[in-house]
GUDREN-406732 format. One record per residue: residue number from 1; chain; x, y, z of N, C-alpha, C, O, CB in turn. Coordinates in steps of 0.2 Angstrom, whole numbers. Glycine has a CB too. Layout:
// residues N
seq|mol|nX|nY|nZ|caX|caY|caZ|cX|cY|cZ|oX|oY|oZ|cbX|cbY|cbZ
NUM|A|X|Y|Z|X|Y|Z|X|Y|Z|X|Y|Z|X|Y|Z
...
// end
This chain:
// residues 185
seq|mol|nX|nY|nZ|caX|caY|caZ|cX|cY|cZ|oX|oY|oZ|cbX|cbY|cbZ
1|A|-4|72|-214|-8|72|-208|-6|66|-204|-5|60|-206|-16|72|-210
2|A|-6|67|-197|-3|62|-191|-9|58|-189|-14|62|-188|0|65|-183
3|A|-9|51|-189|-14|47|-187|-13|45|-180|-9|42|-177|-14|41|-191
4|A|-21|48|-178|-20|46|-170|-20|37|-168|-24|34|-171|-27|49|-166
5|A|-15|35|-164|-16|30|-162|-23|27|-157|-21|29|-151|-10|30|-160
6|A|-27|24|-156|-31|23|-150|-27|17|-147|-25|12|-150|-40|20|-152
7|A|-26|19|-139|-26|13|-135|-30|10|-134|-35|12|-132|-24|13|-132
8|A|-27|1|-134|-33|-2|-132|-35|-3|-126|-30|-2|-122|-33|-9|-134
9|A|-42|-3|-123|-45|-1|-119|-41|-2|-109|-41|1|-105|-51|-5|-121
10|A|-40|-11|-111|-36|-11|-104|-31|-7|-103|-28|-6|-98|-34|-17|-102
11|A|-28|-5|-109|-20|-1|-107|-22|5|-105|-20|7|-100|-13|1|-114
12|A|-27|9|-109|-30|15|-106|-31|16|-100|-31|21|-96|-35|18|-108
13|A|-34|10|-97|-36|8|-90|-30|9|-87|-31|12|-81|-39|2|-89
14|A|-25|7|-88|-20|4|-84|-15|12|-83|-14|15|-78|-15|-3|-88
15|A|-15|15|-89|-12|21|-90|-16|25|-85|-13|28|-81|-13|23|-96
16|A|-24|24|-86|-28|32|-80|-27|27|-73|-29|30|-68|-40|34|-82
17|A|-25|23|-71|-26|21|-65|-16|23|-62|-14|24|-56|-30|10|-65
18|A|-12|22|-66|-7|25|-65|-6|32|-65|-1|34|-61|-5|23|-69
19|A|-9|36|-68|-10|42|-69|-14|44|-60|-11|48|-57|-14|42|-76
20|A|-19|41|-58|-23|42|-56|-19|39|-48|-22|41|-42|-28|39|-61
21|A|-15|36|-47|-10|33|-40|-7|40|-39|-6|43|-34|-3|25|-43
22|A|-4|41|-45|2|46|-43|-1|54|-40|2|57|-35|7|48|-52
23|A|-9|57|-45|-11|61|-43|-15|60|-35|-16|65|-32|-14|64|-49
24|A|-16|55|-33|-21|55|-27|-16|55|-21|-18|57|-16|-27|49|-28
25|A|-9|52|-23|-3|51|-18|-1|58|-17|1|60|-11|3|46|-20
26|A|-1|60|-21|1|69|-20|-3|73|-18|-1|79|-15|2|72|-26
27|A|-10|71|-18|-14|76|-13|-21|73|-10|-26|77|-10|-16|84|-17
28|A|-21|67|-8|-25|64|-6|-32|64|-9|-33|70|-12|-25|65|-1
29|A|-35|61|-10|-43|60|-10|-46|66|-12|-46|69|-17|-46|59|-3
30|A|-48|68|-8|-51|75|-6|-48|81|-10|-52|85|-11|-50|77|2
31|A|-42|82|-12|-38|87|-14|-37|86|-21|-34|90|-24|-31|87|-10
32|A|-40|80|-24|-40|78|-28|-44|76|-33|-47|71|-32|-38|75|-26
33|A|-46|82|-39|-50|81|-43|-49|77|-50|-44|77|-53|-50|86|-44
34|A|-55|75|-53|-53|75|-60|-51|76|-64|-51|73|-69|-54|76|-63
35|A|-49|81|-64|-47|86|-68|-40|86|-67|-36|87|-71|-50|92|-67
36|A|-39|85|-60|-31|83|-59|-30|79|-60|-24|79|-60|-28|83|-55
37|A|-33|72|-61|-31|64|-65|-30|64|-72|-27|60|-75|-38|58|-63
38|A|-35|70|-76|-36|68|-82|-28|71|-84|-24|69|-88|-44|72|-85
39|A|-28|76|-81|-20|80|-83|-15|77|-83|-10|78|-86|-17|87|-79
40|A|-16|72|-78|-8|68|-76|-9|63|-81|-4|63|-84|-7|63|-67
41|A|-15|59|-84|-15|53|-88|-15|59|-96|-13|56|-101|-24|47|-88
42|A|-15|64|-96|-14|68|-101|-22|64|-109|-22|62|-115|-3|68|-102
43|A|-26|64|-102|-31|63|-106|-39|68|-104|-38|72|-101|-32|55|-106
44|A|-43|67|-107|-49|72|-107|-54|68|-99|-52|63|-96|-53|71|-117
45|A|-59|72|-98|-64|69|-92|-68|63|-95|-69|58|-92|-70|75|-89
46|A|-69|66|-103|-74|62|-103|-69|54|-106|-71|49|-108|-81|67|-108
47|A|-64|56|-106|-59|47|-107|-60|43|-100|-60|37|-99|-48|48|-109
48|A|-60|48|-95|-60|45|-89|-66|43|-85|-66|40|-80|-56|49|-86
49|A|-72|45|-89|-77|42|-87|-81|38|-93|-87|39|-94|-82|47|-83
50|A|-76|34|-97|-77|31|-101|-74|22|-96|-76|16|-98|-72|35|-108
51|A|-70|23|-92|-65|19|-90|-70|18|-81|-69|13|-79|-56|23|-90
52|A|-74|22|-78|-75|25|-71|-79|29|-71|-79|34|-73|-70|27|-68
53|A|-82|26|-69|-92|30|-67|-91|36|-64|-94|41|-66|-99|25|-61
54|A|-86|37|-57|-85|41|-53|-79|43|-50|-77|38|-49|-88|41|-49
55|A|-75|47|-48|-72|48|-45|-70|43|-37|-65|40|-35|-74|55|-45
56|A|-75|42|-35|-77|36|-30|-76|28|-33|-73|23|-31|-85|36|-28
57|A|-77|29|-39|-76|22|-42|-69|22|-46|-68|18|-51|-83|19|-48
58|A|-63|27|-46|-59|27|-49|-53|28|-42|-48|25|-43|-60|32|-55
59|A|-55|30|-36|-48|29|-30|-50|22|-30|-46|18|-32|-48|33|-20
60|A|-57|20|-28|-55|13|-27|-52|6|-30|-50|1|-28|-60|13|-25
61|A|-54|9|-36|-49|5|-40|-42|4|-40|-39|-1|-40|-51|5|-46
62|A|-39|10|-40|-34|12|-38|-31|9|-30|-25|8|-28|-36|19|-39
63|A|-35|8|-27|-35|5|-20|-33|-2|-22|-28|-6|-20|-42|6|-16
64|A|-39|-4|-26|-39|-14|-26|-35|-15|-27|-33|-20|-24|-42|-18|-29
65|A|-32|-9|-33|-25|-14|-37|-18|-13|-33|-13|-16|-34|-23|-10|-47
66|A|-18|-8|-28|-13|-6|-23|-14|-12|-20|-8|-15|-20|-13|0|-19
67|A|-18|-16|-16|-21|-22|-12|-16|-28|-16|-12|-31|-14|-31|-22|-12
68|A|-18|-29|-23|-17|-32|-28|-9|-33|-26|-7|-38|-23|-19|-28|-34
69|A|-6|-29|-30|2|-29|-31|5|-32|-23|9|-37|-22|6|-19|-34
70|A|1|-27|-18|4|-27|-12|5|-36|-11|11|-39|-9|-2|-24|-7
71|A|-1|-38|-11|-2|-46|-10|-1|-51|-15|-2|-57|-15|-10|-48|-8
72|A|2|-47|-20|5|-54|-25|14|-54|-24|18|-58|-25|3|-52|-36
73|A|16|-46|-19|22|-48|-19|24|-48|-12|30|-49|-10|26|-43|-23
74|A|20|-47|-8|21|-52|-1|20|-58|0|24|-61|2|19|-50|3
75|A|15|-59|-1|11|-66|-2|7|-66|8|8|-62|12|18|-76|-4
76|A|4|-71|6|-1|-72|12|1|-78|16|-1|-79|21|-9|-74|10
77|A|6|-83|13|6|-88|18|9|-90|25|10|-95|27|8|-90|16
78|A|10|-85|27|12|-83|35|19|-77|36|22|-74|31|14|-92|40
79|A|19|-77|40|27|-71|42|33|-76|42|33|-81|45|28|-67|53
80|A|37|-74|36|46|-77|37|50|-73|37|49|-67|39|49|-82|31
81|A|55|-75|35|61|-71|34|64|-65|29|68|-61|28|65|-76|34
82|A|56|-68|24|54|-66|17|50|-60|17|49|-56|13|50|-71|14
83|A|47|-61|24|40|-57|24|42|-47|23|39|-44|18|36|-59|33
84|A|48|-45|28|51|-38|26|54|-36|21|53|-31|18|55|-37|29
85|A|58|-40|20|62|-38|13|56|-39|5|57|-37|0|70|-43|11
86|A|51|-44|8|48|-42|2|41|-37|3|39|-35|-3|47|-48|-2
87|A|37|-34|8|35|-27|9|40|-23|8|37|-19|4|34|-27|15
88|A|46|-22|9|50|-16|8|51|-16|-3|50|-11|-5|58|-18|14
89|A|52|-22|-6|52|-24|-13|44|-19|-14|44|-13|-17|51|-33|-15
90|A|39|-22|-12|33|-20|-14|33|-11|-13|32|-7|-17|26|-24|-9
91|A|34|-10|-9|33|-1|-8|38|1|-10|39|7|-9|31|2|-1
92|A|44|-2|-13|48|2|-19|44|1|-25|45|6|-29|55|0|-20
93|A|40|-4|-26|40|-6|-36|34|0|-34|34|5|-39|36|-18|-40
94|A|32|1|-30|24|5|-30|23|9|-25|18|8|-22|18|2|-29
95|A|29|15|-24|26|23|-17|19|23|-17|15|22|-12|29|32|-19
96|A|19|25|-23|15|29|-22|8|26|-21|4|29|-17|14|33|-27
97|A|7|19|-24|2|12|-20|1|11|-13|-4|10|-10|5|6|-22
98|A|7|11|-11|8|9|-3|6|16|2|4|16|7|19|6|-2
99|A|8|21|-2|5|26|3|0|27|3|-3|29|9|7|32|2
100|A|-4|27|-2|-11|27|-4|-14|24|2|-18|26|6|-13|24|-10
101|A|-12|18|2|-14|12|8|-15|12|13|-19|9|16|-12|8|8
102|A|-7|16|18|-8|17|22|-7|23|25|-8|24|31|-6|12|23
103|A|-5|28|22|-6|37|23|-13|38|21|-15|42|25|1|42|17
104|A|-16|36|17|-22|40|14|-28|38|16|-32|42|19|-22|41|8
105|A|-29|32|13|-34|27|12|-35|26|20|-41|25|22|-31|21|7
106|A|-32|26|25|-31|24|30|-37|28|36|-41|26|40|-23|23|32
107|A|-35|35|34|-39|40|38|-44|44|33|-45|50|34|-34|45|43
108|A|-46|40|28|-53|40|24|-57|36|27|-56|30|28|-53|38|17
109|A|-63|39|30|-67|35|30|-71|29|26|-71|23|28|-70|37|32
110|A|-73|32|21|-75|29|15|-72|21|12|-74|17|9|-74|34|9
111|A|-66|23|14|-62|19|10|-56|14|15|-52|9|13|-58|25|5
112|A|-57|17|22|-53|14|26|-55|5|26|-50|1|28|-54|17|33
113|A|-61|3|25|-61|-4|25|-55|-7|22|-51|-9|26|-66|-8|22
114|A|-55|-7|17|-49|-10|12|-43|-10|17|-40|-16|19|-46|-4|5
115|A|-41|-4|19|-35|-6|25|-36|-8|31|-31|-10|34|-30|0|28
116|A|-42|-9|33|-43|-12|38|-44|-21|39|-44|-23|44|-47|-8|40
117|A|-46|-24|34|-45|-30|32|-38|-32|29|-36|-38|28|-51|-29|27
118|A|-34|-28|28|-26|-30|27|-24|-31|32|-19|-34|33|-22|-27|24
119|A|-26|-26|38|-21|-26|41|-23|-30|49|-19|-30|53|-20|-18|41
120|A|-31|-33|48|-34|-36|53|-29|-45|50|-25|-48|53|-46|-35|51
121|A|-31|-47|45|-26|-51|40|-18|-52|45|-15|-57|48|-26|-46|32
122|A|-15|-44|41|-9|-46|43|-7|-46|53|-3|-49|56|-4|-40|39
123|A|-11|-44|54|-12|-44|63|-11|-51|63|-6|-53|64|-20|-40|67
124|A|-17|-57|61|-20|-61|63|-11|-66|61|-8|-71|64|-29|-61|60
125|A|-10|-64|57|-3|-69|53|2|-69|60|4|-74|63|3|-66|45
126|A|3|-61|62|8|-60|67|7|-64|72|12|-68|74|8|-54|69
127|A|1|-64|74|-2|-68|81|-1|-73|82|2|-75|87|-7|-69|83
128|A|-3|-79|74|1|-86|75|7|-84|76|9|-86|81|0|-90|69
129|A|12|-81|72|20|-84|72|21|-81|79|25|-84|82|27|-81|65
130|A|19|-77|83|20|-76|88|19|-79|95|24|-80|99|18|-72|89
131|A|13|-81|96|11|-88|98|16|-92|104|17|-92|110|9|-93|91
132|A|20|-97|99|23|-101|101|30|-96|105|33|-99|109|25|-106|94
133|A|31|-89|105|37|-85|108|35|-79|112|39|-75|114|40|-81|103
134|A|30|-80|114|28|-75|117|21|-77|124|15|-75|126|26|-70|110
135|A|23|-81|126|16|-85|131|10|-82|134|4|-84|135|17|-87|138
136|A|14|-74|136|7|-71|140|3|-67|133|6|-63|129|10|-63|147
137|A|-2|-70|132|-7|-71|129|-11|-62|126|-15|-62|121|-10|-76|134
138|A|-10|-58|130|-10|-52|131|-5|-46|127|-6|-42|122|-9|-52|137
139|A|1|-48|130|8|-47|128|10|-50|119|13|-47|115|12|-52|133
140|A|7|-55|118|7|-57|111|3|-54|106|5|-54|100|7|-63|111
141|A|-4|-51|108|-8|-47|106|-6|-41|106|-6|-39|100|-13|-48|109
142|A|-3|-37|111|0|-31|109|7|-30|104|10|-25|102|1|-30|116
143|A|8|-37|104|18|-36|98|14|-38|93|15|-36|88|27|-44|100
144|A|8|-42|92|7|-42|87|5|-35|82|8|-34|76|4|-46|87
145|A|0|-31|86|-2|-27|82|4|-23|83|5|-23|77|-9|-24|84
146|A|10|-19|87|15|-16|86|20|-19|81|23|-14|78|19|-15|91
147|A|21|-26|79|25|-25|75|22|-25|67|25|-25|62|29|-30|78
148|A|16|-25|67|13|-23|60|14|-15|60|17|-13|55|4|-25|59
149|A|11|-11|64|11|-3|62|19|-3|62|22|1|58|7|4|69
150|A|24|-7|67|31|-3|66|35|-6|57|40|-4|54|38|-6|74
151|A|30|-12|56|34|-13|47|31|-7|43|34|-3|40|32|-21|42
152|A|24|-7|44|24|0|38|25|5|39|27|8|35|17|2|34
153|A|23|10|47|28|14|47|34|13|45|35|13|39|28|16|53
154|A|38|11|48|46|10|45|46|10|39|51|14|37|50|4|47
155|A|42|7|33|43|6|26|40|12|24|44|15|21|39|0|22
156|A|34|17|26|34|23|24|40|26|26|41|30|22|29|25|26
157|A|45|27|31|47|32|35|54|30|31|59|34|31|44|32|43
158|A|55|24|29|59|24|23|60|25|16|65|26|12|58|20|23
159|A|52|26|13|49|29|7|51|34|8|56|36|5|42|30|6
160|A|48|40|14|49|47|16|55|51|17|56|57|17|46|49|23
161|A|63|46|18|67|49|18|71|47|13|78|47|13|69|48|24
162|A|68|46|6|74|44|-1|75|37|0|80|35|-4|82|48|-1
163|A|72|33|3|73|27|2|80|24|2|83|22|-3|70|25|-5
164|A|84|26|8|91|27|9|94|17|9|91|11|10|93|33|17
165|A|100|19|8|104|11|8|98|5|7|97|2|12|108|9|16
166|A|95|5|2|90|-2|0|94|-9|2|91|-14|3|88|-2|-11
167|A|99|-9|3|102|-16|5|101|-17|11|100|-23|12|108|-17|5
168|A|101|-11|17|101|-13|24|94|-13|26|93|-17|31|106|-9|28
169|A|88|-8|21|83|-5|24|79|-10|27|78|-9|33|79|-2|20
170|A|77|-17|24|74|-20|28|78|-27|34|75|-33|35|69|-22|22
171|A|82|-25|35|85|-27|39|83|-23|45|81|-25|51|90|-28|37
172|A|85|-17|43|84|-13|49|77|-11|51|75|-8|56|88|-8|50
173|A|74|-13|45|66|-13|50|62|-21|53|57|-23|55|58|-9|43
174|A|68|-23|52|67|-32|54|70|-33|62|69|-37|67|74|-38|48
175|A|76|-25|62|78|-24|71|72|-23|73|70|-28|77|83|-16|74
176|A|68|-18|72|65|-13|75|59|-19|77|56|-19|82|63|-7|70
177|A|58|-24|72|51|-28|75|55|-33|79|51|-35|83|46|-31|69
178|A|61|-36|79|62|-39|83|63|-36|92|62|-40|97|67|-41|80
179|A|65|-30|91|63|-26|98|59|-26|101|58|-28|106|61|-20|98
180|A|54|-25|96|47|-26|100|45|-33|103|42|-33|109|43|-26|96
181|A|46|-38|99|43|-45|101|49|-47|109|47|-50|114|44|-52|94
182|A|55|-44|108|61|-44|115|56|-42|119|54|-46|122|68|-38|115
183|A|53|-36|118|51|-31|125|45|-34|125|43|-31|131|50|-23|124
184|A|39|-39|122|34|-40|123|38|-48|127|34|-49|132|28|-40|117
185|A|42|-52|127|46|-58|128|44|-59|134|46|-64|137|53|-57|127
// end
């Protein structure tokens, strides 16, 4: 007779919240049952409301920890040279994280704070480093919020096409925002 292993508790966690990224990036929220998380972690309902009270308390965890990884591998200390190629790092180590975040989570209501607080954040970083390059005061407001939607667009729209030439990708979404701040100049 085969002895079942038990995992310990945070790995099961980690397992259904992995489980649980991949099924909700595949059909969002809404499209997206229990029953389709439990199949993907290739565990039972009642393992997964052993881990998560609700389905509501299991995206969002799933969210925090996308928030999580996102901001431990970009970091928060302002916009450099660093700042794209390591957004672009982050939504390769985690598609399906990063989509969540900003394909899904984004036009959830329920759930849109979370992006809306990153992205009020990453707005507000842009504005400082912009500041000093940009004078009309208007004009720097408007590059700033364009050049945040054109990095994660571009990083999704990078995701979306096979993640092509990883050497050049974030360079050339480093053109694309430098355009912008040109045209706001």
């Amino acid at each position: 007779m085969e002895t079942v292993r038990r995992m310990p508790r945070a790995e099961r966690r980690e397992q259904i919240l992995d489980a649980a990224t991949r099924a909700f990036a595949g059909s969002g929220y809404t499209a997206t049952g229990l029953d389709d998380v439990a199949a993907e972690a290739g565990v039972s309902r009642v393992i997964l409301y052993r881990h998560f009270e609700s389905k509501t308390g299991l995206y969002r965890a799933v969210l925090d920890r996308a928030c999580a990884h996102l901001a431990q591998r970009v970091g928060s200390a302002g916009f450099t040279d660093q700042t794209i190629p390591a957004l672009m790092r982050a939504a390769e180590a985690d598609p399906d994280g990063f989509r969540l975040l900003f394909r899904y989570a984004a036009r959830e209501p329920e759930f849109r704070d979370l992006v809306d607080d990153f992205s009020r954040e990453s707005v507000q970083i842009a504005r400082e480093h912009l500041a000093a390059r940009i004078a009309d005061r208007q004009w720097a407001d408007w590059a700033a919020r364009l050049v945040f939607a054109v990095a994660i667009e571009g990083v999704i729209a990078w995701l979306d096409a096979g993640r092509p030439d990883p050497g050049t990708a974030a360079e050339r979404v480093s053109r694309a925002i430098h355009g912008v701040i040109e045209a706001a100049s």
